[in-house]
Every structure is written in structure tokens, then in C-alpha cells.
CHARMM-style PDB file with segment names, atoms N, HN, CA, C and O in Angstrom:
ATOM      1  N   UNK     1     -12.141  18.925  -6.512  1.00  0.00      PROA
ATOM      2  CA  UNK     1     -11.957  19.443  -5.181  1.00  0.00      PROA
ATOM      3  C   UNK     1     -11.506  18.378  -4.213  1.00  0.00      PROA
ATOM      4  O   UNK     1     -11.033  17.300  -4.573  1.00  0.00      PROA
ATOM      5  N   UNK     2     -11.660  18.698  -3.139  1.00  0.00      PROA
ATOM      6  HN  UNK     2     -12.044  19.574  -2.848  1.00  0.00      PROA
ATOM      7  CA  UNK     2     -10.756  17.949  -1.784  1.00  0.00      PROA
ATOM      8  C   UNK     2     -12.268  16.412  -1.898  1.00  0.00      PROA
ATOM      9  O   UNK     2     -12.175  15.187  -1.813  1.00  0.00      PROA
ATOM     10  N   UNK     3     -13.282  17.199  -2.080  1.00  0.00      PROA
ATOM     11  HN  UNK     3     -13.357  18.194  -2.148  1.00  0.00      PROA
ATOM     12  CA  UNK     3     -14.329  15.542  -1.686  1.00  0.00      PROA
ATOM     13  C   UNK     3     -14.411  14.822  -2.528  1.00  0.00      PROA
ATOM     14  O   UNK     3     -15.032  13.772  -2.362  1.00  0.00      PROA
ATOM     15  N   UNK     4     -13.712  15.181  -3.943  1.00  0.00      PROA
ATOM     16  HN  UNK     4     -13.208  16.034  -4.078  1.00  0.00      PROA
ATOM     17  CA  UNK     4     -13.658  14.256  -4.966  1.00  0.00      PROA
ATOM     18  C   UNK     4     -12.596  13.572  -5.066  1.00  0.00      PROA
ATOM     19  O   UNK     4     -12.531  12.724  -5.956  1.00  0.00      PROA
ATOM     20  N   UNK     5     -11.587  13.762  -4.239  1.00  0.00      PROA
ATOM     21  HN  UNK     5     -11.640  14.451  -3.516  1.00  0.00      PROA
ATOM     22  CA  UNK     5     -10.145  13.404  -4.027  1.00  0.00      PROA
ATOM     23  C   UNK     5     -10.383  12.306  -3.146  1.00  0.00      PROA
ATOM     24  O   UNK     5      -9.925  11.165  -3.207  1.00  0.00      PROA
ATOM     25  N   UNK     6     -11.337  12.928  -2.135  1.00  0.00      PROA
ATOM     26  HN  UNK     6     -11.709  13.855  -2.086  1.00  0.00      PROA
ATOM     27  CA  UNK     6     -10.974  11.801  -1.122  1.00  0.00      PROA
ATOM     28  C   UNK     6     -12.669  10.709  -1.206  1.00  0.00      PROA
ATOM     29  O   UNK     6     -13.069   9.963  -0.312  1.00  0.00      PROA
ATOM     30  N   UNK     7     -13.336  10.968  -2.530  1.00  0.00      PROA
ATOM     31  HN  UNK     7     -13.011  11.573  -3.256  1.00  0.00      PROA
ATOM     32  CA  UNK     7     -14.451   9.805  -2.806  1.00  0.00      PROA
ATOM     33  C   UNK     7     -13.170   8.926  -3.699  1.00  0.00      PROA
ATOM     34  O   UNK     7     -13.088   7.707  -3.552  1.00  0.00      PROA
ATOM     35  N   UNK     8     -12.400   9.520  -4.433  1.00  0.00      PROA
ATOM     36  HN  UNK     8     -12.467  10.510  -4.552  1.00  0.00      PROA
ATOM     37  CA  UNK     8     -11.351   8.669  -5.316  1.00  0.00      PROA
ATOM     38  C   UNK     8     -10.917   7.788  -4.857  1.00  0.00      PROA
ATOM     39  O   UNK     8     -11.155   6.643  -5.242  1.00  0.00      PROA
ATOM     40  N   UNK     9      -9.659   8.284  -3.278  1.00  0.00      PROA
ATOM     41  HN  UNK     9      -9.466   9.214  -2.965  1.00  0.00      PROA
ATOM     42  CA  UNK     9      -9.515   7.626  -2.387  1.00  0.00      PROA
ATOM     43  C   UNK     9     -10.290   6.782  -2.052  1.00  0.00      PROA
ATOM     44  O   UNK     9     -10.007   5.682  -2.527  1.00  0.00      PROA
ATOM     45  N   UNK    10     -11.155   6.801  -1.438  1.00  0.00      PROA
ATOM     46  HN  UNK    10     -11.385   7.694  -1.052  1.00  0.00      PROA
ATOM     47  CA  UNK    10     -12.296   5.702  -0.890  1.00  0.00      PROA
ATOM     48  C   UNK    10     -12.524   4.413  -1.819  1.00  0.00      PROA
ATOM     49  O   UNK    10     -12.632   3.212  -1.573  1.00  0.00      PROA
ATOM     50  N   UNK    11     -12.550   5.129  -2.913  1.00  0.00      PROA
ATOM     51  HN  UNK    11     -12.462   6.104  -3.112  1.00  0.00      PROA
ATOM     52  CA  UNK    11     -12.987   4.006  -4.290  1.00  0.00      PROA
ATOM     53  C   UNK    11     -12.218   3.380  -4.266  1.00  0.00      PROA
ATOM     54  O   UNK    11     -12.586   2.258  -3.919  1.00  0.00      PROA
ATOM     55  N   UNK    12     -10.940   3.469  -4.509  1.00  0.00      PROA
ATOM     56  HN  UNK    12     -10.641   4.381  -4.791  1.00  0.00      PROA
ATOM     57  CA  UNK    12      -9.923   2.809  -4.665  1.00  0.00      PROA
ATOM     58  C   UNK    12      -9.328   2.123  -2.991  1.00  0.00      PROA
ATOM     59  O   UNK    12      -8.578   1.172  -2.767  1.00  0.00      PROA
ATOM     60  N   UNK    13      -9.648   2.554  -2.558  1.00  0.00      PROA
ATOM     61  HN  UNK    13     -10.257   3.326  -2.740  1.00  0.00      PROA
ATOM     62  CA  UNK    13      -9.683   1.153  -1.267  1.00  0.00      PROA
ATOM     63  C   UNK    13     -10.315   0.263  -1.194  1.00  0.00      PROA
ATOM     64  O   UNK    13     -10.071  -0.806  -0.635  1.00  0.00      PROA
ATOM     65  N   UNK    14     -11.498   0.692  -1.930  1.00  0.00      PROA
ATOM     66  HN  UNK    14     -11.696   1.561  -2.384  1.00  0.00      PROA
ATOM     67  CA  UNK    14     -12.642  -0.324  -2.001  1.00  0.00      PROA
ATOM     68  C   UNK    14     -12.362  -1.357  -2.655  1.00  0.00      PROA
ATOM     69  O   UNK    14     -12.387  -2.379  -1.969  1.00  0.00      PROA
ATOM     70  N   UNK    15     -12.049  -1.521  -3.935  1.00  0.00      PROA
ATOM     71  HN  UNK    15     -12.028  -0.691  -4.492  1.00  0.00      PROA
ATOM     72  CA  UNK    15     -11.692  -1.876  -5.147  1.00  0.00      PROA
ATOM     73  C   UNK    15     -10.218  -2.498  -4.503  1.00  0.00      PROA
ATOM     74  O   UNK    15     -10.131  -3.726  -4.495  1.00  0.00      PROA
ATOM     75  N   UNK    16      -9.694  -2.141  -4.260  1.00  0.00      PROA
ATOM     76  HN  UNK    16      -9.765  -1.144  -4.266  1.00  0.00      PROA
ATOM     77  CA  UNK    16      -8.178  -2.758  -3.564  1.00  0.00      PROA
ATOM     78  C   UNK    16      -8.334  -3.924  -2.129  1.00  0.00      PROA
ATOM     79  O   UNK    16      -7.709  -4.953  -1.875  1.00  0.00      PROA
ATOM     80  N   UNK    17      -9.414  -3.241  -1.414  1.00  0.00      PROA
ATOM     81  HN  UNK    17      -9.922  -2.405  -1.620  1.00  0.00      PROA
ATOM     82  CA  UNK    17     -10.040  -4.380  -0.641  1.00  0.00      PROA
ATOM     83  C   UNK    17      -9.943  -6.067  -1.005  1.00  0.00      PROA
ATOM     84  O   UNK    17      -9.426  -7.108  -0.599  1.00  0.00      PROA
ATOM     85  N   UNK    18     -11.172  -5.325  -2.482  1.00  0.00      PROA
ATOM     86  HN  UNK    18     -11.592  -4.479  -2.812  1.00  0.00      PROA
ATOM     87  CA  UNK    18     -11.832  -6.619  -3.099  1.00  0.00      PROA
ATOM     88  C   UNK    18     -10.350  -7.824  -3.853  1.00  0.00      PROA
ATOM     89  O   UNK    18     -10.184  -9.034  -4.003  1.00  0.00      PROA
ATOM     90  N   UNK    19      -9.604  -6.598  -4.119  1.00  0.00      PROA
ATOM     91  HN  UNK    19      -9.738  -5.614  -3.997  1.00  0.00      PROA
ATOM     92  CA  UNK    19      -8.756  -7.406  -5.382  1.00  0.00      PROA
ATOM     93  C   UNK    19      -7.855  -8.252  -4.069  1.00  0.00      PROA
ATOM     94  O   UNK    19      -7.155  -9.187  -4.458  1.00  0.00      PROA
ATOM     95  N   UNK    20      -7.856  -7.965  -2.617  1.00  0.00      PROA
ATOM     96  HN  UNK    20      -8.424  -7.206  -2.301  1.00  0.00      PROA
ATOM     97  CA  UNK    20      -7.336  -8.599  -1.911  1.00  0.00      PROA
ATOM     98  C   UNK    20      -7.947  -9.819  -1.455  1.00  0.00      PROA
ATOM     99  O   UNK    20      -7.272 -10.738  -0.992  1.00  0.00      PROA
ATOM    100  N   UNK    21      -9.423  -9.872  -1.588  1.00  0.00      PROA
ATOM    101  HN  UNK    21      -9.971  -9.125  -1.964  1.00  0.00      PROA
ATOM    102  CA  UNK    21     -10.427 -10.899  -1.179  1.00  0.00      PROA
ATOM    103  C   UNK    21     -10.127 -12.021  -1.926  1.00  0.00      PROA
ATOM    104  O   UNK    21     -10.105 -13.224  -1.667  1.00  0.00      PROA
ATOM    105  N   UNK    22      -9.804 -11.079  -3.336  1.00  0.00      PROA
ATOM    106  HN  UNK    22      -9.822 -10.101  -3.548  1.00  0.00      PROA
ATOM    107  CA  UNK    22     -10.430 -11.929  -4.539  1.00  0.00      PROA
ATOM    108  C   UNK    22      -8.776 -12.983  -4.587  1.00  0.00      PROA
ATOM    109  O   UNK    22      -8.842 -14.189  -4.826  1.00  0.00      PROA
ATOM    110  N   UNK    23      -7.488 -12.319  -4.336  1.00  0.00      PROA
ATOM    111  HN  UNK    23      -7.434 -11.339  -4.141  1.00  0.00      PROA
ATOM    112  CA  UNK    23      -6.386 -13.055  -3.737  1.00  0.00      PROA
ATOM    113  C   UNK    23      -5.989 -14.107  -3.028  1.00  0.00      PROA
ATOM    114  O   UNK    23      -5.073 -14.920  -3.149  1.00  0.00      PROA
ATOM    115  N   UNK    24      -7.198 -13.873  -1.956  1.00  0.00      PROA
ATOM    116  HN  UNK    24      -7.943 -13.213  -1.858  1.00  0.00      PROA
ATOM    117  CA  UNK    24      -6.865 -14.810  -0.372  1.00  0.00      PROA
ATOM    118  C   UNK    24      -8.070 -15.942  -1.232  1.00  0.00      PROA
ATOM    119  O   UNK    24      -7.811 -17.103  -0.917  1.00  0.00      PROA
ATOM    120  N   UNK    25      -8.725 -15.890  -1.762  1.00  0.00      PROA
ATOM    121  HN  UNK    25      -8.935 -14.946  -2.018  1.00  0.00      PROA
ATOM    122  CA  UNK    25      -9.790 -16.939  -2.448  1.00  0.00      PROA
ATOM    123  C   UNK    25      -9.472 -17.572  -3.397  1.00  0.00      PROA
ATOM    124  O   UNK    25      -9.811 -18.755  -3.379  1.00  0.00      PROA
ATOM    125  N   UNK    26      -8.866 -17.171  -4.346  1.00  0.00      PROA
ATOM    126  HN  UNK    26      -8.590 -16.210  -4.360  1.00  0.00      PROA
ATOM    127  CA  UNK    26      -8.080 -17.914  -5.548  1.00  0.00      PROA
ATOM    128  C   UNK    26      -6.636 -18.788  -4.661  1.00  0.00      PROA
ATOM    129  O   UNK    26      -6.235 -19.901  -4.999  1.00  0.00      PROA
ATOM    130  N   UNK    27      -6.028 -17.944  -3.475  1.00  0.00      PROA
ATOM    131  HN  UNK    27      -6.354 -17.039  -3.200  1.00  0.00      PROA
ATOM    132  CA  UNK    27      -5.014 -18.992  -3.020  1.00  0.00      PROA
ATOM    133  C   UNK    27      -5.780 -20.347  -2.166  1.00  0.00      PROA
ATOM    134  O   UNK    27      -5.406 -21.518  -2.235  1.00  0.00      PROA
ATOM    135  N   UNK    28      -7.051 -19.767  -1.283  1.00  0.00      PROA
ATOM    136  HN  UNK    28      -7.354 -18.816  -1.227  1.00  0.00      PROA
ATOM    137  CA  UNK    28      -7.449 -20.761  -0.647  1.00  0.00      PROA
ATOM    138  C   UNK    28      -7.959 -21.784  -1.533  1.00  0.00      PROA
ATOM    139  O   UNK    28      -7.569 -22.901  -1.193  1.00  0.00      PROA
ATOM    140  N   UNK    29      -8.785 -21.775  -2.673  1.00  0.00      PROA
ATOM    141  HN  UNK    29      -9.102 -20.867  -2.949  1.00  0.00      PROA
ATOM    142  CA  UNK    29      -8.921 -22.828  -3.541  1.00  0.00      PROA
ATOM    143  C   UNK    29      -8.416 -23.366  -4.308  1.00  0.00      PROA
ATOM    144  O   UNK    29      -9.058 -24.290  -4.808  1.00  0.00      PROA
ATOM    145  N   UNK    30      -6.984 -23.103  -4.841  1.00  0.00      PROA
ATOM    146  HN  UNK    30      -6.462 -22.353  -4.434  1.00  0.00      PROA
ATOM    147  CA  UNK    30      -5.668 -22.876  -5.468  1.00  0.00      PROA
ATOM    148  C   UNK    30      -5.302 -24.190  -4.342  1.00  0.00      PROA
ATOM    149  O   UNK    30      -5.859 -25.233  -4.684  1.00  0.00      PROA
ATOM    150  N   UNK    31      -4.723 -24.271  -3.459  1.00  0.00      PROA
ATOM    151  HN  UNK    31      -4.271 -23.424  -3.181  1.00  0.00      PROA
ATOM    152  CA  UNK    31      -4.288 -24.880  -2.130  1.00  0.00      PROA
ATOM    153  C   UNK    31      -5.351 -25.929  -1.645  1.00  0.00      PROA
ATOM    154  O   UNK    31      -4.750 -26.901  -1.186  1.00  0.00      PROA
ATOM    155  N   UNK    32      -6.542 -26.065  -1.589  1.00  0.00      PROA
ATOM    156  HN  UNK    32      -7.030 -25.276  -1.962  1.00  0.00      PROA
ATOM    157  CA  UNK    32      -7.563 -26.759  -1.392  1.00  0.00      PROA
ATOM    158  C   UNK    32      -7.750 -27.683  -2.152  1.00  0.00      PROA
ATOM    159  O   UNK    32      -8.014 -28.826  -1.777  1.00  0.00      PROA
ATOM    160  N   UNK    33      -7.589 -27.148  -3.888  1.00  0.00      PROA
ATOM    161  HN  UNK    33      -7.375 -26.220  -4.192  1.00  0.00      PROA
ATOM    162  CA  UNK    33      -7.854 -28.173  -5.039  1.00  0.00      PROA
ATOM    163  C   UNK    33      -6.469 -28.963  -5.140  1.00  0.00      PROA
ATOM    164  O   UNK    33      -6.297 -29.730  -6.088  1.00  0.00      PROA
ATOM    165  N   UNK    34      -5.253 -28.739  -3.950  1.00  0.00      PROA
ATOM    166  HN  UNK    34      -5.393 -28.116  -3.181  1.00  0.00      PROA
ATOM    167  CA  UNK    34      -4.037 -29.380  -4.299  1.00  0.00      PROA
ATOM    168  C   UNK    34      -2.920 -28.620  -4.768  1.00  0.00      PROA
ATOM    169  O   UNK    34      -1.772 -28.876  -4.402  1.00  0.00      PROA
ATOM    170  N   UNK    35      -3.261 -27.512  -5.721  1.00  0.00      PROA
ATOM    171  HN  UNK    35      -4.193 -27.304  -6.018  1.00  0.00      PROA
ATOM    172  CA  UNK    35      -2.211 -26.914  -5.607  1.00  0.00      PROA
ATOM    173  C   UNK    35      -1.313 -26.537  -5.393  1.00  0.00      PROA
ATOM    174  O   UNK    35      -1.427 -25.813  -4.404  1.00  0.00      PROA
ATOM    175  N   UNK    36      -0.099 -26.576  -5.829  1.00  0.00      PROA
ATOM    176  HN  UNK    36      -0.007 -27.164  -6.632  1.00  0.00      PROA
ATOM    177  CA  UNK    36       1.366 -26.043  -5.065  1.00  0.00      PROA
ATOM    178  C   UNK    36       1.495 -24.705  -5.234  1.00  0.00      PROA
ATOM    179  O   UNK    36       0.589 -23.985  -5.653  1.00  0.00      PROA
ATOM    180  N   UNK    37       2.714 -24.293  -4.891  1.00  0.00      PROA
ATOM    181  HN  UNK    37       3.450 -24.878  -4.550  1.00  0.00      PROA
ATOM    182  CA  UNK    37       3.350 -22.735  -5.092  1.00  0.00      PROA
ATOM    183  C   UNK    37       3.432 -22.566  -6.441  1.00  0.00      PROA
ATOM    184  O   UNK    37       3.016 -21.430  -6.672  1.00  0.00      PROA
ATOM    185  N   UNK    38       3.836 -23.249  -7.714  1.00  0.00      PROA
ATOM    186  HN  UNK    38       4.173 -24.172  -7.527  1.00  0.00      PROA
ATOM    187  CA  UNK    38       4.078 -22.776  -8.690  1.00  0.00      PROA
ATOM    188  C   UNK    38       3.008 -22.967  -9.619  1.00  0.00      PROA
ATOM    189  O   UNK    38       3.080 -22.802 -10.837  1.00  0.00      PROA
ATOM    190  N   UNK    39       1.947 -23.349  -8.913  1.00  0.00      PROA
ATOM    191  HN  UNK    39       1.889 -23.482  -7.924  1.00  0.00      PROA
ATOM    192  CA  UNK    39       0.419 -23.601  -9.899  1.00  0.00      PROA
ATOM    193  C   UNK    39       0.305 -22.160 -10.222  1.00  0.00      PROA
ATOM    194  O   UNK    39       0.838 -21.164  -9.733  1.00  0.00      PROA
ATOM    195  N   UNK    40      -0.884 -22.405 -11.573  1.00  0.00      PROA
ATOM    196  HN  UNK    40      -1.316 -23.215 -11.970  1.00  0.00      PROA
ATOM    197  CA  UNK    40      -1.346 -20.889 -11.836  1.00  0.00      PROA
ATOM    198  C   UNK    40      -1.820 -20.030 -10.974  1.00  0.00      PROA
ATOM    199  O   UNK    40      -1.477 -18.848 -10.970  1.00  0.00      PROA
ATOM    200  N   UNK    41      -2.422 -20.397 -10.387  1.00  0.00      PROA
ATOM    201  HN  UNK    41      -2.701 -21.358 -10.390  1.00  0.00      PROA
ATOM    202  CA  UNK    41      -4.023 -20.515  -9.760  1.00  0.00      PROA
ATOM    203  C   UNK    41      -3.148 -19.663  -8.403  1.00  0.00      PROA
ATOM    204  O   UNK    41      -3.447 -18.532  -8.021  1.00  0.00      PROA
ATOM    205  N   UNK    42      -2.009 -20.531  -7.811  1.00  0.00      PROA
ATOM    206  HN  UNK    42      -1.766 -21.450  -8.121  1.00  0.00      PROA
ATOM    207  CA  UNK    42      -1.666 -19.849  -6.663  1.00  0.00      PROA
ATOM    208  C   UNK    42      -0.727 -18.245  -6.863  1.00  0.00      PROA
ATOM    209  O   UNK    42      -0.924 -17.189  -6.262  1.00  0.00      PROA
ATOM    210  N   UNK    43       0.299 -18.557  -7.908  1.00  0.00      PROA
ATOM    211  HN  UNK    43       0.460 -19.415  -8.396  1.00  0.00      PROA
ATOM    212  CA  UNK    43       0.545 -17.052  -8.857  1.00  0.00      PROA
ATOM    213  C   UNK    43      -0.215 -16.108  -8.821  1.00  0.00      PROA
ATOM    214  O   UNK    43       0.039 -14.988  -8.378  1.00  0.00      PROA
ATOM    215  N   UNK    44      -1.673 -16.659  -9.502  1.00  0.00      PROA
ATOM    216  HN  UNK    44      -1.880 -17.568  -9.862  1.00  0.00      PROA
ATOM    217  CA  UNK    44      -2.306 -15.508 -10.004  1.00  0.00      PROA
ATOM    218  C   UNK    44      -2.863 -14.708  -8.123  1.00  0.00      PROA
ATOM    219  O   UNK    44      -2.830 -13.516  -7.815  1.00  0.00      PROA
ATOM    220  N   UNK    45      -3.252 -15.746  -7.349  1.00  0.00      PROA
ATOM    221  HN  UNK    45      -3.279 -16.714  -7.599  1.00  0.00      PROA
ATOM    222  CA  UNK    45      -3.636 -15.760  -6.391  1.00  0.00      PROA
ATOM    223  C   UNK    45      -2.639 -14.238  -5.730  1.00  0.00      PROA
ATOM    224  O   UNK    45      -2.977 -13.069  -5.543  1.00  0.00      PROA
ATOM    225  N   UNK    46      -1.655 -14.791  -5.580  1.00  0.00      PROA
ATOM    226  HN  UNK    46      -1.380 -15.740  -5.732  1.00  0.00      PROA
ATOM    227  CA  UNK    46      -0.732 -13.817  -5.064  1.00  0.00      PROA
ATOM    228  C   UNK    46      -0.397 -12.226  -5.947  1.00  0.00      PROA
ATOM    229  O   UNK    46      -0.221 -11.073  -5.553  1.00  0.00      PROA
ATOM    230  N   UNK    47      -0.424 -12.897  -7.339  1.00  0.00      PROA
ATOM    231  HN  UNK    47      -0.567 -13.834  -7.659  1.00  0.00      PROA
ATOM    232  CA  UNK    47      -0.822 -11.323  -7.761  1.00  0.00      PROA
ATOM    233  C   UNK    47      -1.704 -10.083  -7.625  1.00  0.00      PROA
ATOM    234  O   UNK    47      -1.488  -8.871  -7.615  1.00  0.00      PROA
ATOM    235  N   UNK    48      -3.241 -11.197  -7.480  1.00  0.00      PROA
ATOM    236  HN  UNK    48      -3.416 -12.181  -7.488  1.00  0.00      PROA
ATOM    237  CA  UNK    48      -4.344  -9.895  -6.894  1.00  0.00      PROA
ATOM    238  C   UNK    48      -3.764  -9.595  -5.568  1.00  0.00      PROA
ATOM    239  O   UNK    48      -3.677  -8.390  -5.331  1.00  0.00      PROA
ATOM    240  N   UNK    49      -3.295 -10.496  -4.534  1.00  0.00      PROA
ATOM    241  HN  UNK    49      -3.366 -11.474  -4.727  1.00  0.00      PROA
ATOM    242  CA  UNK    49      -2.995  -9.651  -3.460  1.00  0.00      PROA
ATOM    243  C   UNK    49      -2.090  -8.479  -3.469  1.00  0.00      PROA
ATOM    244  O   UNK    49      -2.374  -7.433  -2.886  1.00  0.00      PROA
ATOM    245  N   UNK    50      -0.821  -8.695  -4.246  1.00  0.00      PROA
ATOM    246  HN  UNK    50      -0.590  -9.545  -4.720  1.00  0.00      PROA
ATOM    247  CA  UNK    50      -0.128  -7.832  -4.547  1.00  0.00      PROA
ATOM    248  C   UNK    50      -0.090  -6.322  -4.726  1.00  0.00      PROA
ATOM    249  O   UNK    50       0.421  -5.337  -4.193  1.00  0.00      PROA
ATOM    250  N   UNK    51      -1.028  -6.688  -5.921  1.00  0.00      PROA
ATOM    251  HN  UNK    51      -1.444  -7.488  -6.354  1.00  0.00      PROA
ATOM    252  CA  UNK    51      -1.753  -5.493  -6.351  1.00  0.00      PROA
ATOM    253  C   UNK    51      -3.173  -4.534  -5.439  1.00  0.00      PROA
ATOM    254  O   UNK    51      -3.375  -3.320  -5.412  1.00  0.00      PROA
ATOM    255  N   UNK    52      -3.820  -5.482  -4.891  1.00  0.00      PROA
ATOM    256  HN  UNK    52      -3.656  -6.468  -4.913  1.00  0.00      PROA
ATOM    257  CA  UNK    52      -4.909  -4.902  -3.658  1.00  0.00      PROA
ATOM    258  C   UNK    52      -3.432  -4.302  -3.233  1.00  0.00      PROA
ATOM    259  O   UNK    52      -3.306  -3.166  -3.690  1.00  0.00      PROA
ATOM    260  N   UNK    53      -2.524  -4.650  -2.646  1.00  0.00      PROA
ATOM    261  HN  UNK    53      -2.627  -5.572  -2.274  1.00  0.00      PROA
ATOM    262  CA  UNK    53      -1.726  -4.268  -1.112  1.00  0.00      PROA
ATOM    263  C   UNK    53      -1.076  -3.286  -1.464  1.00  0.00      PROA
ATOM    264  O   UNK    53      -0.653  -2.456  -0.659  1.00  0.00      PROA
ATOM    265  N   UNK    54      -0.875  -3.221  -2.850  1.00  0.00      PROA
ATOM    266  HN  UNK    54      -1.219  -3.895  -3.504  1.00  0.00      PROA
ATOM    267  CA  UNK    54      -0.177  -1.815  -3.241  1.00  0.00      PROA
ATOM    268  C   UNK    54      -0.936  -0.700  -3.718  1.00  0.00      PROA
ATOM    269  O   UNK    54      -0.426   0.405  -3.536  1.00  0.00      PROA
ATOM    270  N   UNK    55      -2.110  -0.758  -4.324  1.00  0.00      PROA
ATOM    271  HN  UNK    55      -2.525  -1.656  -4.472  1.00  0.00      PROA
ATOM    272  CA  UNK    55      -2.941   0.161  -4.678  1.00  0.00      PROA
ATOM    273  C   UNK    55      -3.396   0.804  -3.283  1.00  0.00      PROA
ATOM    274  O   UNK    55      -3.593   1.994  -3.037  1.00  0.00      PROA
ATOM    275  N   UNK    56      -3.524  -0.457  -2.320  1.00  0.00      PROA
ATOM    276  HN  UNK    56      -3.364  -1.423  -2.520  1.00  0.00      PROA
ATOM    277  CA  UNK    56      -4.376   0.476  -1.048  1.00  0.00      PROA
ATOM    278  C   UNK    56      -3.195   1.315  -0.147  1.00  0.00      PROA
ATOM    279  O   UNK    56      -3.391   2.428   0.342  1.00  0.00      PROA
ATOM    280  N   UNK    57      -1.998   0.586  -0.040  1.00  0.00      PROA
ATOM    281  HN  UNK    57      -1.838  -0.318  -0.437  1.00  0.00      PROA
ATOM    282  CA  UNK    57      -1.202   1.384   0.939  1.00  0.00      PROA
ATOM    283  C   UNK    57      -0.789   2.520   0.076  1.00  0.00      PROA
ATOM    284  O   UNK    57      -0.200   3.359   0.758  1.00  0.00      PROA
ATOM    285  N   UNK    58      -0.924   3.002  -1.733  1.00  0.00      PROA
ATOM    286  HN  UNK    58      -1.403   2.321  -2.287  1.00  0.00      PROA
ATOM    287  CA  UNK    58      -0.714   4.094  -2.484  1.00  0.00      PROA
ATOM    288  C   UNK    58      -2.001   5.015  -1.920  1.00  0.00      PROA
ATOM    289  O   UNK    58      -1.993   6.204  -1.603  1.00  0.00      PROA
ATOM    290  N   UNK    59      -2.843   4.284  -1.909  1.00  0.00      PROA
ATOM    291  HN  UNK    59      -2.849   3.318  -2.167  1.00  0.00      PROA
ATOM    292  CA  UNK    59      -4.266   5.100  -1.761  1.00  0.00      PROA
ATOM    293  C   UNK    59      -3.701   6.159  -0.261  1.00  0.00      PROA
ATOM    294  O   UNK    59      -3.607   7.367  -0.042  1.00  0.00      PROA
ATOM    295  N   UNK    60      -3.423   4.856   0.530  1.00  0.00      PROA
ATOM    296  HN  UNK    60      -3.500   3.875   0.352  1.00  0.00      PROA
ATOM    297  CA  UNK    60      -3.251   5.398   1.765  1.00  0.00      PROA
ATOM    298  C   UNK    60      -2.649   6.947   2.122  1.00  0.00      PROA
ATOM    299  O   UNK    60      -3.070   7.998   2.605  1.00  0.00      PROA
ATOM    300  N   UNK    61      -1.273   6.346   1.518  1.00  0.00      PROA
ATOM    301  HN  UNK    61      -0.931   5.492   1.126  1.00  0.00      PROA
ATOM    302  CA  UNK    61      -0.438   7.432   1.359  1.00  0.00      PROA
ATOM    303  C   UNK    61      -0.698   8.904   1.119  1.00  0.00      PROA
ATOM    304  O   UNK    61      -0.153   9.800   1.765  1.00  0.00      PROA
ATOM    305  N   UNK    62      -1.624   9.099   0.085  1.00  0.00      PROA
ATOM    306  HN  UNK    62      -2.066   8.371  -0.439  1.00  0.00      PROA
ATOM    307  CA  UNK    62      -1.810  10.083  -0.320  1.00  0.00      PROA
ATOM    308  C   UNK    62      -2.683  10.937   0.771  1.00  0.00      PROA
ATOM    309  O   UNK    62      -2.780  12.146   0.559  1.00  0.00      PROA
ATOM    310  N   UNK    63      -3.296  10.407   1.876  1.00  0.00      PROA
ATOM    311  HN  UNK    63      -3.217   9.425   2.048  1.00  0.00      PROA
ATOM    312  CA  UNK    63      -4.039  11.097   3.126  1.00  0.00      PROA
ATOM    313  C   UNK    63      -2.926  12.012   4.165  1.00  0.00      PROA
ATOM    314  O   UNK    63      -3.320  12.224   5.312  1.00  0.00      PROA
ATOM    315  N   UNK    64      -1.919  12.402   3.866  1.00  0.00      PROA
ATOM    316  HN  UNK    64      -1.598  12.231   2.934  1.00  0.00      PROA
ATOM    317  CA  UNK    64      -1.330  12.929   4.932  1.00  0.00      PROA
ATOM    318  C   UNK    64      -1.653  14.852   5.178  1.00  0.00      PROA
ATOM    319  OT1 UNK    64      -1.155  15.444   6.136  1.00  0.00      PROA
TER     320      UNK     64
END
């Protein structure tokens, strides 16, 4: 139904939140420990954001 749609929704912002946290933290210590742009660490960094930023603005989307 519509409240299981939109607990889905919710979840998945949640979860997209985190994978954005978990992004901005792997770049800040990525960058802190010295790191450049092409380290792993800052890659991977930018991938969880990626992925948070697209799962949540998909999540988003689907509220109209």
C-alpha cells in the first residue's frame, strides 16, 4: 500500500543519508592522512557519495 511505499521511501533516504556520511568521512580522512585525488581512499570516498546522492534524489523523485 501507499504507507509501505512511503516507509520504503523513508528507508532508503535513510540509508542514502548514511552512505553520504560515510563519503564525506572516508574523503575527510582520505585528505587528512595526505591523500590526493587519485588515492583509493578518496575514489572510494566519492563513490559512497555518489551513490547516497543518487539513491536519495531517486528516492525523492518518486514523491510527486
Amino acid at each position: 500500500g501507499v504507507s509501505g511505499e512511503r516507509a520504503y521511501r523513508g528507508a532508503v533516504k535513510v540509508f542514502s543519508a548514511i552512505f553520504i556520511v560515510i563519503g564525506v568521512a572516508v574523503l575527510a580522512t582520505t585528505l587528512a592522512a595526505g591523500g590526493g585525488p587519485a588515492s583509493v581512499g578518496f575514489l572510494l570516498g566519492l563513490a559512497f557519495l555518489a551513490i547516497g546522492a543518487v539513491r536519495f534524489w531517486s528516492a525523492r523523485g518518486g514523491e510527486r
